[in-house]
C-alpha positions in Angstrom: 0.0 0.0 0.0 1.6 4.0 -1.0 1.7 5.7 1.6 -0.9 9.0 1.4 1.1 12.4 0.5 0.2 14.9 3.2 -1.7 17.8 1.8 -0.4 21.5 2.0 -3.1 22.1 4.4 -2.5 19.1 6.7 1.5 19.9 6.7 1.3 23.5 7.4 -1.6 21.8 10.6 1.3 19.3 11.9 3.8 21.7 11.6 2.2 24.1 14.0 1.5 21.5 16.0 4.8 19.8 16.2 6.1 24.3 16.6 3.5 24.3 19.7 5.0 20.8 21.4 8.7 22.2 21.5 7.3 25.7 22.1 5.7 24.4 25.2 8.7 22.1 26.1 10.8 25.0 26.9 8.5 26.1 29.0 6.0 28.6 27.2 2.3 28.1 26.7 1.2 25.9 23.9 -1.2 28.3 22.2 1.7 30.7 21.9 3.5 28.1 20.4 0.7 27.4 18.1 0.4 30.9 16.9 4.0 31.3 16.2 4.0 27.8 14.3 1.5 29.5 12.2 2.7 32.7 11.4 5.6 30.8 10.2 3.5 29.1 7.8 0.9 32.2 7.1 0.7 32.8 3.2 0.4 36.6 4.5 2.8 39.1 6.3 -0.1 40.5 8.2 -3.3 38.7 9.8 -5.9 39.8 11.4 -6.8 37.9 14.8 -9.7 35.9 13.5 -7.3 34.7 10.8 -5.2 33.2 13.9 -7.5 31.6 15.7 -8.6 29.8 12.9 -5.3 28.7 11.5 -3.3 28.3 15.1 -6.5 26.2 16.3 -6.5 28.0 19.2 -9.3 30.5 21.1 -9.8 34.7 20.2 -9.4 35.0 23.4 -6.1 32.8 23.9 -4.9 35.0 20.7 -5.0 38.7 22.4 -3.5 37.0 25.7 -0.4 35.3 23.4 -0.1 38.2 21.2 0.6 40.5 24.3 3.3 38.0 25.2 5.0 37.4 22.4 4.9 41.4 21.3 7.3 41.9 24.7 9.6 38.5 23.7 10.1 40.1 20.1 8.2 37.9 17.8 5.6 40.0 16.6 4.3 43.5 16.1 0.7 45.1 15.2 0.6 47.1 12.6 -1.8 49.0 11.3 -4.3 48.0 8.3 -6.0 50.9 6.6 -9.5 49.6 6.3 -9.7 48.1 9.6 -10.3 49.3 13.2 -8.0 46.7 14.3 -4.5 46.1 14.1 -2.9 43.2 12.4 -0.3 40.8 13.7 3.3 40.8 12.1 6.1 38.8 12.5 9.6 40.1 11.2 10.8 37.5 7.9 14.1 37.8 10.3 12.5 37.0 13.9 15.6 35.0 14.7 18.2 37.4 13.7 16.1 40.5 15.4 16.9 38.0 18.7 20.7 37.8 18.1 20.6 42.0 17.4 18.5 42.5 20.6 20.0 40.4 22.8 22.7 42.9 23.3 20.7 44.6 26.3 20.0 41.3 27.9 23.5 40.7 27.9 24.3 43.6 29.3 22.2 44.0 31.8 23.0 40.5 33.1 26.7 41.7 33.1 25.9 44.6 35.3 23.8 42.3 37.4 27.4 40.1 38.2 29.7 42.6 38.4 27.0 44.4 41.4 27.0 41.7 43.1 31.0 40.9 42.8 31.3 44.1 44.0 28.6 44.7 46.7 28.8 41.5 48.8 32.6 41.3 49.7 31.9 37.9 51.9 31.1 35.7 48.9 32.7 32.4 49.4 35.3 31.5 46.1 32.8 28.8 44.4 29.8 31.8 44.5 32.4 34.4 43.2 33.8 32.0 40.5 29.8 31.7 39.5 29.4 35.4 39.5 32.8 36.3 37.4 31.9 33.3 35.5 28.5 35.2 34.5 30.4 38.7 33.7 32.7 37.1 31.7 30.5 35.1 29.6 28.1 38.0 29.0 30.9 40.6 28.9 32.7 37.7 26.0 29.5 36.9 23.9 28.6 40.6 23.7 32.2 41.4 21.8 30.9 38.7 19.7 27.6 39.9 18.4 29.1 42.3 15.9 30.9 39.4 14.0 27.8 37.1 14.5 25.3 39.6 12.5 27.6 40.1 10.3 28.5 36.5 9.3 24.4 36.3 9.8 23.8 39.0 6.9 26.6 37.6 4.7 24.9 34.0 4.8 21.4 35.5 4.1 23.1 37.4 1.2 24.7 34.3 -0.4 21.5 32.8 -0.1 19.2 35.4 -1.6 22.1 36.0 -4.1 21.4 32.5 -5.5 18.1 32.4 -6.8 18.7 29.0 -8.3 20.2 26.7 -5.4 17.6 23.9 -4.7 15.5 23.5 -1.5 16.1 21.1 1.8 14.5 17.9 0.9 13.1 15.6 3.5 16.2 13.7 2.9 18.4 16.6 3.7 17.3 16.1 7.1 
């Protein structure tokens, strides 16, 4: 017996549920998940809310909640639509390098964080100040990084776009 070929409809449904399931294994909620899986997948750059609801398989009201959420971790912005009282959701064709350009302040402020606390509580045994200088440095090391990082980042995207003609992942590419 052949084995059925998945439909466009049923792929782009398994993938945001396969999205959701790691989503919520690192600890986020599953609808989230489900509405990132699908603005992934969503044939437009903009949708309205009832769009994802319907397509993430998830509730209207379990969309405004996620949206607020994901809007502060970076993954997606409103934007306005002309003929419509309500805003549309976005998400960036570049969501994952916006992370590695943003993380910058995170970094930074975790830096701080160490170095306060290095130099505010002079009674810290040596395996608590190793963990603290530990933090600084890494933070203080992988910020001097990020320049080279978005740049080998852009580069890469470049060469890619560049080549109009190079051929797709396969299933057996994986």
């Amino acid at each position: 017996m052949a084995a059925r070929t998945q439909t466009t409809g049923e792929f782009r449904d398994a993938f945001v549920a396969r999205f959701a399931a790691y989503w919520q294994s690192q600890g986020r909620s599953k609808s989230e998940g489900r509405i990132v899986g699908y603005l992934l997948v969503a044939d437009r750059d903009a949708v309205d809310a009832e769009e994802i609801a319907a397509g993430a398989g998830v509730s209207r009201g379990s969309v405004s909640q996620a949206v607020r959420a994901l809007r502060e971790l970076g993954f997606v912005t409103l934007v306005d639509a002309p003929d419509r009282r309500s805003k549309l959701v976005s998400m960036d064709e570049d969501v994952w390098g916006g992370f590695l350009r943003n993380e910058r302040s995170y970094l930074r402020h975790q830096r701080d964080l160490a170095a306060s606390a290095l130099e505010r509580l002079p009674d810290l045994g040596p395996s608590s100040r190793r963990r603290l200088r530990n933090m600084h440095d890494y933070m203080t090391w992988l910020d001097g990084h990020h320049d080279t990082l978005l740049e080998q980042w852009e580069d890469y995207k470049a060469r890619r776009d560049a080549d109009d003609e190079s051929p797709r992942p396969t299933e057996s590419d994986a």
